[in-house]
N, C-alpha and C positions, 0 to 999 in steps of 0.2 A: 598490101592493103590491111592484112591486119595486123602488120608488126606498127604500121603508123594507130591502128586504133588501140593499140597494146602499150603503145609509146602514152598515150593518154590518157585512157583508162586506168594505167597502173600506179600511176604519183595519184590523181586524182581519187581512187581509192584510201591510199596511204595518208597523206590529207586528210580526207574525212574521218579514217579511223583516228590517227592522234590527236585530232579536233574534241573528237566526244570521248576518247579517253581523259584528256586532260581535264574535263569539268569534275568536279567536285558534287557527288553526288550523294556522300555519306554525311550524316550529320553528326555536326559533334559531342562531348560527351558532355557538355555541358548545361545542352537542350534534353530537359526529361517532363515527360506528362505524366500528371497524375489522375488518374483516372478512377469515380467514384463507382465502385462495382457492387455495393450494398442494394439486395434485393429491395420493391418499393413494391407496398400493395396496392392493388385497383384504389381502394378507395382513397390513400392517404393521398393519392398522382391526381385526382380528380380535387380534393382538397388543395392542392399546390395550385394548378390550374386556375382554380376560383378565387385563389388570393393573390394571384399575378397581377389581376385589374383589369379583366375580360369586361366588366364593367365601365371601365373610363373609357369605349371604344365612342369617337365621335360621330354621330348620327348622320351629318351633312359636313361635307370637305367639299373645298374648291379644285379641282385641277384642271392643269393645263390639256388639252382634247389631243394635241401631240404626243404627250408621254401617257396617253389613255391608249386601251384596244379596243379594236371595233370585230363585233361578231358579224357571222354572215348576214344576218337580220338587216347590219345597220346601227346597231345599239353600242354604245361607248361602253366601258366598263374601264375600273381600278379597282385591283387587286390590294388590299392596302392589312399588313400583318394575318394575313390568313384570311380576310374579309373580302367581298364583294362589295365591291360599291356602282352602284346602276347612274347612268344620266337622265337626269330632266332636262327633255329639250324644254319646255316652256320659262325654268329659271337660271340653266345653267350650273346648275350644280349635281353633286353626286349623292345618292343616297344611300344608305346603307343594305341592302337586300333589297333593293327596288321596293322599299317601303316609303310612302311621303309623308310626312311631317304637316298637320295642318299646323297655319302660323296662329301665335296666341296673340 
């Protein structure tokens, strides 16, 4: 009994090992990052931030209630570039912080 499970286990091992030897797992020398390691002060990073365009964030989006989540509540939500965006059941749309928008 265990020369037959010795009989299978033992290729089966061997297999697996020259399986994942054989990948290719270094990269080569041709792939290099460069990476910006220049200290940034508080304020200049906050500067950058408010020139990205935190600003052009749009108040009201459409989305589909499938690729939405739903809390335990009940309440939809989309996540959309760091933002929250809440449902209006009455129009169907999404707002920004669960803030409404009167219409003009």
């Amino acid at each position: 009994m265990k020369n037959q499970k010795l009989r299978f286990l033992l290729p089966l091992i061997c297999i697996v090992f020259l399986y994942n030897c054989s990948k290719k797992t270094n990269p080569t020398k041709n792939n290099t990052a460069i990476i910006n390691t220049k200290p940034i002060s508080t304020d200049d990073y906050k500067k950058e931030q408010a020139k990205k365009g935190s600003t052009n964030l749009p108040k009201v989006i459409v989305v589909n209630d499938s690729n939405a989540k739903k809390t335990s509540t009940g309440k939809y939500y989309y996540d959309l570039n760091g933002y929250r965006y809440w449902k209006n059941n009455k129009d169907g749309k999404y707002y920004l912080n669960g803030i409404f928008l009167k219409n003009k």
